[in-house]
C-alpha positions as CSV (number, residue, x, y, z in Angstrom):
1,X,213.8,179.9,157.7
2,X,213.6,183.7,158.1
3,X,216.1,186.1,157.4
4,X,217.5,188.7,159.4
5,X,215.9,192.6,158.8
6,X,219.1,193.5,157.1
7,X,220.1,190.3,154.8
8,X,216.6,190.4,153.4
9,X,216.5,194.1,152.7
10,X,220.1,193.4,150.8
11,X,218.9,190.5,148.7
12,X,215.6,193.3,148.2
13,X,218.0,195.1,146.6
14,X,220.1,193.1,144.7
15,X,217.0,191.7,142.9
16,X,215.0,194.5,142.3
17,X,217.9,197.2,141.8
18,X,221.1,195.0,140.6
19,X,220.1,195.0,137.4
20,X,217.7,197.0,135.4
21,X,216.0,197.0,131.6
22,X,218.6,198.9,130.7
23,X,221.4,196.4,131.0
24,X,219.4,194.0,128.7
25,X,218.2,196.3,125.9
26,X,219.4,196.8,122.4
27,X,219.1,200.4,120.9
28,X,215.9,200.4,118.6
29,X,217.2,201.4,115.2
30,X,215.0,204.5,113.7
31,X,214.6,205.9,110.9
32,X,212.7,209.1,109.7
33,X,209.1,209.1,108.8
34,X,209.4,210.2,105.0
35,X,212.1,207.2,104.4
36,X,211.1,205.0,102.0
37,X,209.1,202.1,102.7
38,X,210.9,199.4,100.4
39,X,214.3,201.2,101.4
40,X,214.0,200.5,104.9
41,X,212.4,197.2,104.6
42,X,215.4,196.4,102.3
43,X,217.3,197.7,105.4
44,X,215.7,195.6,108.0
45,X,215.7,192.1,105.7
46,X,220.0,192.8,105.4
47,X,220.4,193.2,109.0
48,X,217.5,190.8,110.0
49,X,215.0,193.3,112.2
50,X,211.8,193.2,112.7
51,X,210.9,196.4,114.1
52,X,212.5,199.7,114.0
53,X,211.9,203.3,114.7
54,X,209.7,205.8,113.5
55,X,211.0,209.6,113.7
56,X,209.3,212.9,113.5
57,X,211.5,215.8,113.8
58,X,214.1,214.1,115.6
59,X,211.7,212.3,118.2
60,X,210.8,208.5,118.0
61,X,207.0,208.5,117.9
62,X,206.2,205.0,116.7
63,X,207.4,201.8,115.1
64,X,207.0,199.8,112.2
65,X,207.0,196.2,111.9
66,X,208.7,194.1,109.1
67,X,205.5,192.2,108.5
68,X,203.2,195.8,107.3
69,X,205.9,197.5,105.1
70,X,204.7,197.6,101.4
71,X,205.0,201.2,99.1
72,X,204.7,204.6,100.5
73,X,207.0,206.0,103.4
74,X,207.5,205.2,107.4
75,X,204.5,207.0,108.1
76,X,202.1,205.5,106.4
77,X,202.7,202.3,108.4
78,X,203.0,203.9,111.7
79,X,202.3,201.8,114.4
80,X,201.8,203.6,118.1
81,X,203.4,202.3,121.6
82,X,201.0,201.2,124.0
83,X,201.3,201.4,127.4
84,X,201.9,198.1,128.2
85,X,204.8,197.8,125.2
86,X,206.8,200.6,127.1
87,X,208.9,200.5,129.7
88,X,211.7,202.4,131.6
89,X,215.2,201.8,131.5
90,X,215.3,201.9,134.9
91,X,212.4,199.2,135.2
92,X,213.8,195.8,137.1
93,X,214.3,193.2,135.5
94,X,211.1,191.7,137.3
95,X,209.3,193.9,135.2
96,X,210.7,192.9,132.2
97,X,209.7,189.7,132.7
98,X,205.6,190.5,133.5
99,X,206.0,192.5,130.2
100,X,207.2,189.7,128.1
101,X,204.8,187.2,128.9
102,X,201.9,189.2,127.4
103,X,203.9,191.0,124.8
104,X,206.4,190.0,122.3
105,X,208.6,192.7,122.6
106,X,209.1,196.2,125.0
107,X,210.7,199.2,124.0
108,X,212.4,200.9,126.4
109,X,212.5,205.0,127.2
110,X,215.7,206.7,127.6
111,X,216.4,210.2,127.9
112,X,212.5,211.1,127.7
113,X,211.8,209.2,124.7
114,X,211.9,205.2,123.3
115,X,215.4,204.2,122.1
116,X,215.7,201.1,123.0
117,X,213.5,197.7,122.4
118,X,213.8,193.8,124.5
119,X,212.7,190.7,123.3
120,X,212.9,187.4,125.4
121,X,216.4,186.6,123.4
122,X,217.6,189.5,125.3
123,X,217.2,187.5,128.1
124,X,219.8,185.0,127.2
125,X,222.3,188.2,128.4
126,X,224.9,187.6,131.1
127,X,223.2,190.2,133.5
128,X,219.8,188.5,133.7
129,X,221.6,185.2,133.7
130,X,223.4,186.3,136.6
131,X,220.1,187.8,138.2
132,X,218.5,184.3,137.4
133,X,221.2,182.2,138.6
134,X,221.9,184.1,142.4
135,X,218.1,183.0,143.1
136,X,218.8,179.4,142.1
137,X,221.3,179.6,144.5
138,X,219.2,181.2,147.2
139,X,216.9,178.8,146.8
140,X,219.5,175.8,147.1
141,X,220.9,177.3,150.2
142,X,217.5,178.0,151.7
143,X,216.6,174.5,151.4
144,X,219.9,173.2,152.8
145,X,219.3,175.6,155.9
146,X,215.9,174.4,156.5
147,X,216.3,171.0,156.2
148,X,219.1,170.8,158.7
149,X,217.1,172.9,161.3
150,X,213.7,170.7,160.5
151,X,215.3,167.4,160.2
152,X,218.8,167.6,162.7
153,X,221.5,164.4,163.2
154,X,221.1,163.5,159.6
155,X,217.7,162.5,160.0
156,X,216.8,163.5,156.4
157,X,218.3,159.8,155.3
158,X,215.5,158.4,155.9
159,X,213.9,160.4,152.5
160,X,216.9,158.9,150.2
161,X,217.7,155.6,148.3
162,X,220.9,154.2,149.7
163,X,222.7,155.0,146.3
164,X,221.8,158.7,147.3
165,X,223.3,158.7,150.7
166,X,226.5,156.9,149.4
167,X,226.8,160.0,146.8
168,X,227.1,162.5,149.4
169,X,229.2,160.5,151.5
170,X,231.6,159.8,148.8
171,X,231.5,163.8,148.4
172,X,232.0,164.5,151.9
173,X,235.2,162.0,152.1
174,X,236.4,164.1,148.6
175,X,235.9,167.6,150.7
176,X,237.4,166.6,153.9
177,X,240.2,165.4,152.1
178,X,240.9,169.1,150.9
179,X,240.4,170.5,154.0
180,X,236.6,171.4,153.9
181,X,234.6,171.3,156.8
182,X,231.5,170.5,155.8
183,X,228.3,168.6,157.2
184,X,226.8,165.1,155.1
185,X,223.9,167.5,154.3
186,X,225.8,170.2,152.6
187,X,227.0,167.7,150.0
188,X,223.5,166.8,148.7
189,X,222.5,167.5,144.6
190,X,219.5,169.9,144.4
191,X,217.5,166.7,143.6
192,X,218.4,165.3,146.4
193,X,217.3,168.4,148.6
194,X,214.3,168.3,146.6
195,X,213.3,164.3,147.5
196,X,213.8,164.9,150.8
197,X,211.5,168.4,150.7
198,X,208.6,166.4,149.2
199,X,208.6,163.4,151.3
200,X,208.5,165.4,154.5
201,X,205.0,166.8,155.1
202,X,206.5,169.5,157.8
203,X,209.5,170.8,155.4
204,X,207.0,170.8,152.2
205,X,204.5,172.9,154.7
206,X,206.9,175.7,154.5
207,X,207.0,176.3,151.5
208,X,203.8,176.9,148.5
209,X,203.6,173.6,147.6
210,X,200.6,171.7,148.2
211,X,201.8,168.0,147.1
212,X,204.8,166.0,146.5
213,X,204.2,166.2,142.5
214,X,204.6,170.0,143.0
215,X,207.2,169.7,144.6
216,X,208.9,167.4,142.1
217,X,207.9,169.1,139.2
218,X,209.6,172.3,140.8
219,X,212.7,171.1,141.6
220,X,213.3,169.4,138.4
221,X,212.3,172.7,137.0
222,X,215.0,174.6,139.3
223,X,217.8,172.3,138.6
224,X,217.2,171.8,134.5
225,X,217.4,176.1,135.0
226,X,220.7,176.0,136.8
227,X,222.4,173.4,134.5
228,X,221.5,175.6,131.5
229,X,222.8,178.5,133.2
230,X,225.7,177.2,134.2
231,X,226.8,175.7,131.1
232,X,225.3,178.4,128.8
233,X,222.4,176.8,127.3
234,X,219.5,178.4,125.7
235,X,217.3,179.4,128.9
236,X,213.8,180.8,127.2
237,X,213.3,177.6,124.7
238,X,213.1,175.4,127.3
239,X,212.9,176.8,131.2
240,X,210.2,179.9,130.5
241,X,207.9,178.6,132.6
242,X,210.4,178.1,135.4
243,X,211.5,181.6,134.9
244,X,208.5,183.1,135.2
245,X,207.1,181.2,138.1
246,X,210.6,182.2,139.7
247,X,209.7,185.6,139.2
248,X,206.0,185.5,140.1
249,X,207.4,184.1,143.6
250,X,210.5,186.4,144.1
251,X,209.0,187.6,147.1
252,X,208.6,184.3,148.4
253,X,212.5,183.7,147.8
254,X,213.4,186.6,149.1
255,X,211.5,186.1,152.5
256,X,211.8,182.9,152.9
257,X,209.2,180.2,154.4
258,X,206.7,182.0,156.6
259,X,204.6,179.2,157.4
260,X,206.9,176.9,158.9
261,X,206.5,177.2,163.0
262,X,209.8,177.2,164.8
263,X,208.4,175.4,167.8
264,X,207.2,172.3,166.1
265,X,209.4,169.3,167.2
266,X,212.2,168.3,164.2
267,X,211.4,164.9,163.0
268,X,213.6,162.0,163.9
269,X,214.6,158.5,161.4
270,X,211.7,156.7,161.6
271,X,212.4,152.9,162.6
C-alpha cells in the first residue's frame, strides 16, 4: 500500500540522510612516507592493522597494506586510492554498502583529504544496525497493512496451519488482557505474514516476487536478519546477502507495492 507524499519523503530521509559513512568509520592510522618499513609493520602486527596511511608533507596520499611491507620506507610500498575505494563522509550508508560488495575496504575523506577507512565489520556498529533494523520493521508493518486491506475479516486463515492461528489467538487473549486493542492479524510472527504473502497470488503480485520459493526464501532471510539484530548477533557472517538485497531494493521499501491495484476485489476464506 502506498504512502502518503509526506510519510514517504520522511522515511526518504531517514534512510538516505539518518546516518552517513561517517558514523561507521574508524580513523585510518598514518604514518609518514620516510618511516620505516619494518617499524611500522611491527606497528601494525601489535595493534593488528592491515592498512594504514601514507603521508607526504602532512597530507594522506596513499596506503600501505600489511601483506607488501618488506625493507625500505612507506614510500616504497605506496599504494594509490582508486576511485571506487573512496568515499565521502557524508556518503549514506547505502553507499557504503554498494562499495563493500566490490571492495574490501573504503576509506573515507574528511576535511579534503582520506582520514578515515570502513570494512564490513564496521557494519556490525549500532548506527547501521539501527538503520538496518527500522526497514525490517517497515517491511513487517507493510505487510501487516496490506494483508489486512487485501484479505479483510480474517480471511488470511485460510493461508495458516491451525497451530498458527491458535499462536496468534493465544497472543491476542495475552494483549487484550493488558489493555491492548489490537486485531488477530496484528499478532502474527513475520513468518507467519510471510506464509500468508506467498500463498496468495494477489498479495505476492504486489510485491517483486515472482514465486512462493521467493517469497519464502525472503522472508526467512528478513526474519534470521531481525533476530540477529535484535539479539546482537554477528550480522555480515551470516545475513550479507539479505543486507544487500535490502539495500538494492530500498526504494522499493520505501514506496511500497506499486503493482498492487486497489480496485481488485479482497479475497474471501475459501470453502
Amino acid at each position: 500500500m502506498p504512502l502518503n507524499p509526506s510519510t514517504e519523503d520522511s522515511l526518504r530521509r531517514l534512510f538516505y540522510q539518518g546516518f552517513s559513512a561517517h558514523d561507521i568509520a574508524e580513523p585510518l592510522r598514518s604514518f609518514d612516507d620516510q618511516a620505516s618499513s619494518e617499524e611500522v609493520k611491527q606497528y601494525m602486527l601489535e595493534h593488528k592493522y592491515l592498512v594504514v596511511g601514507v603521508r607526504h608533507r602532512g597530507m594522506i596520499t596513499g596506503y600501505i597494506d600489511l601483506a607488501d611491507l618488506s625493507a625500505g620506507q612507506c614510500q616504497d610500498h605506496l599504494r594509490t586510492f582508486e576511485s571506487g575505494t573512496v568515499i565521502h563522509a557524508t556518503a549514506p550508508l547505502i553507499d557504503v554498502i554498494h562499495g563493500l560488495q566490490e571492495e574490501q575496504r573504503l576509506f573515507v575523506t574528511m576535511l579534503g583529504q582520506v582520514g578515515g577507512i570502513i570494512t564490513r565489520t564496521d557494519l556490525q556498529k549500532p548506527p547501521f544496525r539501527m538503520w538496518l533494523f527500522g526497514m525490517v520493521t517497515l517491511i513487517e508493518m507493510r505487510l501487516s497493512r496490506i494483508i489486512e486491506q487485501v484479505c479483510p475479516d480474517d480471511s488470511w486463515q485460510q493461508y495458516l496451519s491451525a497451530g498458527r492461528i491458535q499462536k496468534a489467538e493465544a497472543l491476542l487473549t495475552e494483549r487484550q488482557r493488558r489493555n491492548q486493542h489490537l486485531q488477530l492479524s496484528e499478532c502474527l510472527q513475520l513468518s507467519d505474514k510471510g506464509q500468508i504473502l506467498a500463498r496468495n497470488p494477489q498479495l505476492r503480485s504486489a510485491t517483486r516476487f515472482n514465486s512462493r520459493r521467493q517469497v519464502e526464501d525472503a522472508v526467512k532471510g528478513f526474519e534470521r536478519l531481525r533476530n540477529n539484530l535484535a539479539h546482537a548477533q554477528d550480522i555480515i557472517a551470516t545475513d550479507w546477502d539479505t543486507i544487500v538485497d535490502l539495500t538494492n531494493n530500498i526504494n522499493n521499501i520505501i514506496s511500497g507495492p506499486e503493482r498492487w491495484k486497489r480496485d481488485e476485489s479482497p479475497q474471501k476464506p475459501s470453502k
